[in-house]
N, C-alpha and C positions, 0 to 999 in steps of 0.2 A: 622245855620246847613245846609239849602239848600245850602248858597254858598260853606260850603265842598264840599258839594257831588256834585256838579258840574264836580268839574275837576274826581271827581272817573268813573260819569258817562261818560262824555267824555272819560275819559280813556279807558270804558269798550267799550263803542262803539264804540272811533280807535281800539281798539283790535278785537272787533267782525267783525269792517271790513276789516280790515287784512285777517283774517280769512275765511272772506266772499268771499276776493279777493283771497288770496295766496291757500286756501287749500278746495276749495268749491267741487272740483271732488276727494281728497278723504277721506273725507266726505262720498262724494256719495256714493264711491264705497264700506264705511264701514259700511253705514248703512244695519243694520239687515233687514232693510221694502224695499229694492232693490227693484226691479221688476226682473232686471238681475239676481241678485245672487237668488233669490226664483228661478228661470228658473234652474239656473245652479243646484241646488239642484234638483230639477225635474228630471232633464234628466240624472245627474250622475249615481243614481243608476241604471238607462235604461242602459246606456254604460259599467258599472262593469258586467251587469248580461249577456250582450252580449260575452262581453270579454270571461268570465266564460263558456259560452257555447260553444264560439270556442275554447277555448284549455279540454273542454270534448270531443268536437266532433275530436277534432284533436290526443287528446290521443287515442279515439277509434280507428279512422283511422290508428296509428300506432303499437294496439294491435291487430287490424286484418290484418295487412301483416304480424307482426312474428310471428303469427297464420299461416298464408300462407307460408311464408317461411320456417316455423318450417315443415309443414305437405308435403311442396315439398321436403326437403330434408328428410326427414326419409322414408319417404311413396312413392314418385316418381322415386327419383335417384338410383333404384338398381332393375335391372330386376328381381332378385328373389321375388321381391314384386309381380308382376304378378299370384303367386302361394296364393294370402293371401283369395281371394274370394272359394278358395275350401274350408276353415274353415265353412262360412255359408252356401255352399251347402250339406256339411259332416251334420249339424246341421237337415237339410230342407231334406234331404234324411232319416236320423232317424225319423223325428215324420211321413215320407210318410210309416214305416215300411220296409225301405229300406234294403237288406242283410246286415250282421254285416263286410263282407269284403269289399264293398264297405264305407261304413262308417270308419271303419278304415284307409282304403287305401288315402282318403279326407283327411281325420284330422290328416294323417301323413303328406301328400301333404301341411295343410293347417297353420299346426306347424312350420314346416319348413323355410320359411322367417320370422315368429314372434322371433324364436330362434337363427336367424342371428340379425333380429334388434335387439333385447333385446343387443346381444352382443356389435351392433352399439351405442347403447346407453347409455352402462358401459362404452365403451372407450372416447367416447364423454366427463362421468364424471373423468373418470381416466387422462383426461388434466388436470383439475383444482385441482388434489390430489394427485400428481405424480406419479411415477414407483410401488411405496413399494406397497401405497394403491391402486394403480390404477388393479396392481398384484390380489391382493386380491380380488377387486370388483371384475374381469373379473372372477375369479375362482369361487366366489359366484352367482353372477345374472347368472353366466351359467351354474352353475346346479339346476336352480332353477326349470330348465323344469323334472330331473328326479324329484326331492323333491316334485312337485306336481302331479307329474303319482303316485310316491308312497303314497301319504296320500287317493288317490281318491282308488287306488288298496287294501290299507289297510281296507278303509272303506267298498271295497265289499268283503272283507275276500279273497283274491287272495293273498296271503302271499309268495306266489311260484315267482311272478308274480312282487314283491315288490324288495325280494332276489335278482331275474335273471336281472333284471334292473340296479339296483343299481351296480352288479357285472360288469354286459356289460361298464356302464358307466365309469368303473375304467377300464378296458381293454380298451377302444375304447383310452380313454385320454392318456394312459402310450406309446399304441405302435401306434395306426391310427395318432394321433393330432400330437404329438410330434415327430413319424415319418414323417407326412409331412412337418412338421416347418424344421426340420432336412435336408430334404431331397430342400425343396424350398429354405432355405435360402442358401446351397451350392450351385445350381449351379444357382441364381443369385449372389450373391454375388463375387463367381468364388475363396475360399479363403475359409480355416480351421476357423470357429468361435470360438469363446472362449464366454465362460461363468462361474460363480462363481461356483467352485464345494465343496466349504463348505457349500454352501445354496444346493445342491444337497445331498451332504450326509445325513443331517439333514431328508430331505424328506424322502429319501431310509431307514431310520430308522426308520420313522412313518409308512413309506408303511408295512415292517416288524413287527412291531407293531400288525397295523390294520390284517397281516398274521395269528400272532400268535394268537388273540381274535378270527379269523375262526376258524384257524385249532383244539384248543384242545375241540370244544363243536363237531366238527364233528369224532375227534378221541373217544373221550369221547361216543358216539352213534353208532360208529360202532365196539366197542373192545368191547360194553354191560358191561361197568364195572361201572353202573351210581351205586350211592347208593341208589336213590328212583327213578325207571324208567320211565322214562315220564318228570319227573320233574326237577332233576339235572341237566339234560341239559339246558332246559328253565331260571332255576337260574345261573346258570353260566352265559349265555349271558347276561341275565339284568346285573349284577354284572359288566363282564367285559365292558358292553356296557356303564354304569356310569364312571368307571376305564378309558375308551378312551375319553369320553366327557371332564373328567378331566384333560388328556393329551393334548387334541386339545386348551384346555382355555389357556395352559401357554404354549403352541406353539403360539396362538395369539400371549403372551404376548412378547415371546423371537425376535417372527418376527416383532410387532409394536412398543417395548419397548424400553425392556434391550440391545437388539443387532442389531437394526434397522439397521445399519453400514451394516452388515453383507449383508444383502438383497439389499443394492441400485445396481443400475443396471450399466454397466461398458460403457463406451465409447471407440471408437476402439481403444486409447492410452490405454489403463488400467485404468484412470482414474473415479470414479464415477460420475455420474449424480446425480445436484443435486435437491432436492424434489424441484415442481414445475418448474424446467426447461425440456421439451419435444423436443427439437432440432429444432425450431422453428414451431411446430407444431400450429395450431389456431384451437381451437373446434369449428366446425361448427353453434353448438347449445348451448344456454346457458346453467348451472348448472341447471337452474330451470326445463327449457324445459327436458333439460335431464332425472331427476327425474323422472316428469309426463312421461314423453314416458315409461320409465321403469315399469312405474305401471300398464297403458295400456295395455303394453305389456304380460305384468305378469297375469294380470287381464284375457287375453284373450286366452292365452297360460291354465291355468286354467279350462278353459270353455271347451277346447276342449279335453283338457286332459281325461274329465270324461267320454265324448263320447266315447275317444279312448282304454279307460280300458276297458270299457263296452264291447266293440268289438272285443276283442285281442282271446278270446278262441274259436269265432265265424271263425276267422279270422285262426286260424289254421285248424279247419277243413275242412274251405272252401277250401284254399287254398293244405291242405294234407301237411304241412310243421310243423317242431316242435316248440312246444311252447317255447322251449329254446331258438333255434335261434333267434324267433319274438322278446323274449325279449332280448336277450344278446347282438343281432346283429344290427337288426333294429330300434328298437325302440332309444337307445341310440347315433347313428349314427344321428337321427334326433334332441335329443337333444344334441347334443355334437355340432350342429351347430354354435353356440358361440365360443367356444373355438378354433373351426377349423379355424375360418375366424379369429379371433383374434392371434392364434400362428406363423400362416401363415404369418400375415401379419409383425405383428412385426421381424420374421424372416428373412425377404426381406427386411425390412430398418436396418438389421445389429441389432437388439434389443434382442439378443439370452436369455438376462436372463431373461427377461420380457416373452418371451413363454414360458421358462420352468416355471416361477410361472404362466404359465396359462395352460400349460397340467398338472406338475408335482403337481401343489399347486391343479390345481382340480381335481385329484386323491387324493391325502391324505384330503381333503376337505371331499370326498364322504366317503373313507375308515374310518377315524376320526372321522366325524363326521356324514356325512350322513347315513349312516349303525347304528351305534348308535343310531343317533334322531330316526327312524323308531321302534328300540329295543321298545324303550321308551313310543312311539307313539302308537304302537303297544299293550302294556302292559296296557296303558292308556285307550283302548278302547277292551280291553279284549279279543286280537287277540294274537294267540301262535305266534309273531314272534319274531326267535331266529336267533344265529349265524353259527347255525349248515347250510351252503351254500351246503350239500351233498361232499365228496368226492373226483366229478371229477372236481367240479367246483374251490374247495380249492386249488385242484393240478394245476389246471390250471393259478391260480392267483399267486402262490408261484412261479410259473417257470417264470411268468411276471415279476415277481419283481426284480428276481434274475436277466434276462436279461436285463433290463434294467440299473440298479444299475452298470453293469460292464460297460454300455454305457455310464454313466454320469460317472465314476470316474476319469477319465483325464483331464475334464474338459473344453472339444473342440470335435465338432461335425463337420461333412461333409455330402453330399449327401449318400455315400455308409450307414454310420449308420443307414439315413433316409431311405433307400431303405430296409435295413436288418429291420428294427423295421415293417415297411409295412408289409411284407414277413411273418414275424411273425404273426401279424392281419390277414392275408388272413389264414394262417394254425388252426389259432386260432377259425375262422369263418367256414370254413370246418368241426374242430373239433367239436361246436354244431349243426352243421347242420345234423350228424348221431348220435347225442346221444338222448339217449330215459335218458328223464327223470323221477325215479324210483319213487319216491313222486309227479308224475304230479296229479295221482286222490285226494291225500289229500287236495286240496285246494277246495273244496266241502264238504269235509266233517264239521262239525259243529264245530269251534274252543270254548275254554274255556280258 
């Protein structure tokens, strides 16, 4: 038996030296009991968590320059920023007990670049959403400044104060904004613009709409043929003010829907722009940045709003000027800042139908819908406000509409339209600057 196993062991022992010889380093290098590969275990995870820390440190370093970036272009590159530090002085003058027209005169001063950026920063989003929406947004975030004078004016029962605002803001849009787009896009351009005028018409029918939901609660109050006095009027406007909210929804829907075609924006052939092409336009700021700035914006425009409610009746007396004006004229002229620098501009690069949904669409915006939400708003928090605008003010927005309406139905604008629609605003601005408002004391009085 030993002599078998002789040759096995032989065998095994040329094999293990083989072995010994041919394959002794790796071996080495597979043995688990290394010295090196224990090392290398060691120090790997030292080197992962290194790694790990510079591409933290590296992502931080690149989330605070578009941080930087972000806050140099919205915040640095426009001289009307210069005017944003009057907001905290308007703030910092109220709690010293400061006059109510100094306060105001601030927080006008201090609104006024936050309501151009806001507007900066819907067209920023309006690259990444095209013409239709882009339309939409600028006519929304830019009257976001009246929507928040008026909930802050509701909330102090200035119901007058909510009215005359909201009114200014439909006049400022129909003949200031759109006559300047009018009026700057002809003589840069040096050429008759063309623009969609079945997306004009459509509008001009809402505006007359939003007319007719004034006019029969103010004819209704002043023929005295209410059935229960006091009160018929008040239901009627909630009524018709539900009745417009209902119109405005499937306006949405005909403008983002069923007829989306209808609303794209025309290129100087005639032919449409299509959704997300902007003429090689590049948003300066991303979707996201955008966003956040809008809500900043919003956020702050807000804050000073409530100052500047607060101030406005302070602000007529001091000043000896009528509370109509302050609101019909003033006040809206500061928020209409959006829309100005936005129709304006799109005017000047040949984009005529994109300004009209941005004066036109925020007119019937405010008329449709913003006049209505406040109805509602209003009603929600047990404040009488209704549709009855008084009068002269009804009259004065019917003859708006009507001018207007003849100026879009051709379909093609020039400088002289924009110069007449001006002309109009400045007559219009005279006109409340000597009317005595006949319900000015009622906004004091105790609403139910």
């Amino acid at each position: 038996m030993d002599y078998k196993l002789q040759p096995v062991s032989g065998r095994s022992q040329l094999e293990m030296g083989a072995l010994n010889g041919e394959s002794v380093h790796e071996l080495g290098d597979e043995s688990p009991y290394s010295p090196e590969k224990e090392t290398r275990k060691l120090c790997s995870p030292k080197i992962e968590h290194g790694s790990s820390s510079g591409n933290s440190q590296a992502s931080i370093n690149v989330m605070l320059r578009n941080v930087y970036k972000s806050i140099k272009i919205v915040v640095f590159s426009n001289k009307l920023n210069l005017l944003i530090p009057f907001g905290p002085i308007a703030i910092i003058v109220k709690k010293l007990n400061g006059g109510h027209a100094w306060v105001f005169f601030l927080s006008l001063l201090g609104i006024t670049p936050l309501a151009e950026r806001l507007g900066y920063a819907t067209e920023q989003l309006a690259v990444y959403t095209g013409p239709t929406v882009g339309g939409l947004l600028n006519a929304t975030f830019g009257n976001a400044t009246e929507l928040i004078i008026s909930i802050y004016a509701l909330k102090s029962g200035m119901v007058r104060v909510v009215q005359l605002s909201l009114l200014g803001s439909i006049l400022s849009n129909m003949l200031l904004v759109l006559g300047c787009a009018f009026f700057c896009g002809g003589l840069v351009c040096h050429k008759e613009q063309r623009f969609k005028k079945e997306t004009a018409v459509v509008n001009s029918g809402l505006l007359l709409m939003a007319v007719m939901g004034l006019l029969f609660p103010a004819v209704l109050h002043y023929t005295h043929t209410e059935v229960h006095s006091g009160q018929s009027e008040l239901a009627l406007s909630r009524f018709s003010s539900c009745i417009m909210l209902v119109a405005y929804a499937a306006y949405l829907f005909f403008q983002l829907k069923s007829h989306r075609n209808l609303y794209d924006a025309l290129n100087e052939d005639g032919s449409p722009i299509e959704e997300g092409s902007n003429d090689n336009e590049i948003a300066e700021i991303s979707k996201w940045e955008s966003i956040i700035w809008l809500f900043i914006m919003t956020t702050w425009i807000s804050i000073l709003s409530e100052y500047l409610v607060h101030a406005i009746e302070g602000t007529s007396i001091a000043w000896n000027m009528p509370l109509t004006f302050i609101s019909v004229i003033l006040l809206p002229i500061v928020g209409n800042a959006a829309e100005h620098a936005s129709a304006i501009m799109f005017a000047i690069k040949d984009k005529l139908d994109i300004s009209l949904g941005v004066a036109i669409g925020s007119s019937t915006q405010i008329s449709m819908f913003g006049i209505p939400f406040s109805v509602v708003v209003g009603w929600m928090m047990g404040q009488r406000m209704d549709l009855n605008f008084q009068l002269f003010e009804t009259a004065t927005l019917f003859i708006t509409v009507l001018v207007v309406a003849f100026m879009l139905q051709e379909g093609t604008s020039n400088y002289f339209k924009g110069l007449m629609l001006i002309l109009c605003y400045l007559i219009v601005a005279a006109s409340f600057f000597v009317h005595e408002d006949p319900s000015q004391g009622d906004d004091n009085q105790p609403k139910t």
